[in-house]
C-alpha positions as CSV (number, residue, x, y, z in Angstrom):
1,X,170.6,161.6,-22.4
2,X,170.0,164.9,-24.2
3,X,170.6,167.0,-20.9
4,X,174.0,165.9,-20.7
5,X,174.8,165.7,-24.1
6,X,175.4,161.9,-24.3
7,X,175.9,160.9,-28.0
8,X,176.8,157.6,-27.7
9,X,179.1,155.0,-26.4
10,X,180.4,151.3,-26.3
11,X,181.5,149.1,-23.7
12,X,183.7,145.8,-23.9
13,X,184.1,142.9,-21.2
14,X,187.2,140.6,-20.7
15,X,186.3,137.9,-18.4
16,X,188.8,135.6,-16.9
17,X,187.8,131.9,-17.9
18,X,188.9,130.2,-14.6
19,X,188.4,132.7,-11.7
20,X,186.7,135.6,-10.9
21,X,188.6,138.7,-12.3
22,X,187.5,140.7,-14.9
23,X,187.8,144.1,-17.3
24,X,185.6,146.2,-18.4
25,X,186.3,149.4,-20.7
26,X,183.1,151.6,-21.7
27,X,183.6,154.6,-23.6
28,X,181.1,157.5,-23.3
29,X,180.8,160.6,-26.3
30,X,179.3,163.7,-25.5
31,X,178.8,166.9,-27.3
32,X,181.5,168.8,-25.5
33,X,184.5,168.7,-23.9
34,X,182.6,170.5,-20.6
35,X,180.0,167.5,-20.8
36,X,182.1,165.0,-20.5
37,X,184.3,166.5,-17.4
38,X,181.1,166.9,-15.8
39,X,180.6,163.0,-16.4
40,X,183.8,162.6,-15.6
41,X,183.7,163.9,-12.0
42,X,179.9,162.5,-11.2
43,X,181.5,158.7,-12.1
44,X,184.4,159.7,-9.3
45,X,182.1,160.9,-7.1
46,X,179.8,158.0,-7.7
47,X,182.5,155.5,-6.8
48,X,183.7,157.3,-3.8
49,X,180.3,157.7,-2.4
50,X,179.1,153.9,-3.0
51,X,181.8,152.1,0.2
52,X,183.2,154.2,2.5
53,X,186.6,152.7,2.5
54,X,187.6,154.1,-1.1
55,X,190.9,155.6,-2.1
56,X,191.9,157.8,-4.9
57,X,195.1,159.4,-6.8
58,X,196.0,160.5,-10.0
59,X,197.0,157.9,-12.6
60,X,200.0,159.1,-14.0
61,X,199.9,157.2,-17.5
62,X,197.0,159.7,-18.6
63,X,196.8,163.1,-18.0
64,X,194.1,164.1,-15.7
65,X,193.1,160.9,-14.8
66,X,191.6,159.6,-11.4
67,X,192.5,156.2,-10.2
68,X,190.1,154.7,-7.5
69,X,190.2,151.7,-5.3
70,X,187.9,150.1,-3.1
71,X,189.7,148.3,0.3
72,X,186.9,146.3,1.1
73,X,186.6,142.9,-0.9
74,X,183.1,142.8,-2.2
75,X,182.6,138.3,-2.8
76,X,186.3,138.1,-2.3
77,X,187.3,140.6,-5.0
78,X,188.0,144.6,-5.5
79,X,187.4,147.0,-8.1
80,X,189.9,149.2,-9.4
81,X,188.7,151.6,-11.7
82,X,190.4,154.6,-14.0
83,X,188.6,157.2,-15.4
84,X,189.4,160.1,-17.7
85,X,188.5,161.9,-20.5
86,X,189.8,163.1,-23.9
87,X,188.4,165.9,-25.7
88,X,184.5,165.4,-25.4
89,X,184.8,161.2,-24.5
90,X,185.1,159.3,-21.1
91,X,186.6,156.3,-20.7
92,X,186.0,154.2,-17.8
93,X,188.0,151.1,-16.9
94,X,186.9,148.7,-14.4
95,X,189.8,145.8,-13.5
96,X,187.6,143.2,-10.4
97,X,190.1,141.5,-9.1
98,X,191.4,138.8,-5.8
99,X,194.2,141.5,-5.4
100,X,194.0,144.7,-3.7
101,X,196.9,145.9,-5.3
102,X,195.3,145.3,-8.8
103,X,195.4,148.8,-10.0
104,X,198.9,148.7,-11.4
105,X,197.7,145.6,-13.8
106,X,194.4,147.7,-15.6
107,X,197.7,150.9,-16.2
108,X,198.6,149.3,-19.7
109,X,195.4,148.7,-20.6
110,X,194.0,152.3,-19.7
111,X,197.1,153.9,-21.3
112,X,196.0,151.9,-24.6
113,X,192.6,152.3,-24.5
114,X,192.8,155.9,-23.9
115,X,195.6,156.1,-26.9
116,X,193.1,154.6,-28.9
117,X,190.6,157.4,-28.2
């Protein structure tokens, strides 16, 4: 943890009670602003290079953002995930979902959460 800088974090889970979506939000603190772009980019990277049928944009609701979705249904269900960061913190959202078109649902909640940084 030192050789990135990590400093701490937290993570929360909202599970659907009668199906099989679910959101994740996990918050990582660094010592620098640097540190946590770095983090930033290996999580994209990290996602892009785990299925080979990924996509990713901007997310408009927060600057500097990366949206990324995976078109292959993984047990019936994809991940949609945001990630950006804010001064020297990350915050990564994870939405699972039945709906490829998910994304657009997790936008409130990652416009929120990162306001809440």
């Amino acid at each position: 943890a030192s050789a990135t800088g990590y400093v701490g974090g937290y993570s929360d889970t909202w599970d659907q009670i009668s199906g099989n979506d679910y959101v994740e939000a996990i918050v990582f603190q660094f010592q620098t602003t640097a540190q946590a772009k770095t983090i930033m980019s290996a999580l994209v990277d990290a996602d892009k290079a785990s299925e080979a049928n990924v996509s990713s944009t901007g997310f408009g609701a927060i600057p500097g953002a990366v949206a990324v979705n995976f078109n292959t249904a993984s047990d019936g269900t994809y991940d949609h995930d945001i990630v950006a960061t804010k001064g020297n913190r990350v915050l990564a959202m994870t939405y699972v979902s039945s709906d490829i078109n998910a994304v657009n649902r997790i936008g409130a909640l990652a416009a929120q959460q990162y306001r809440a940084l």
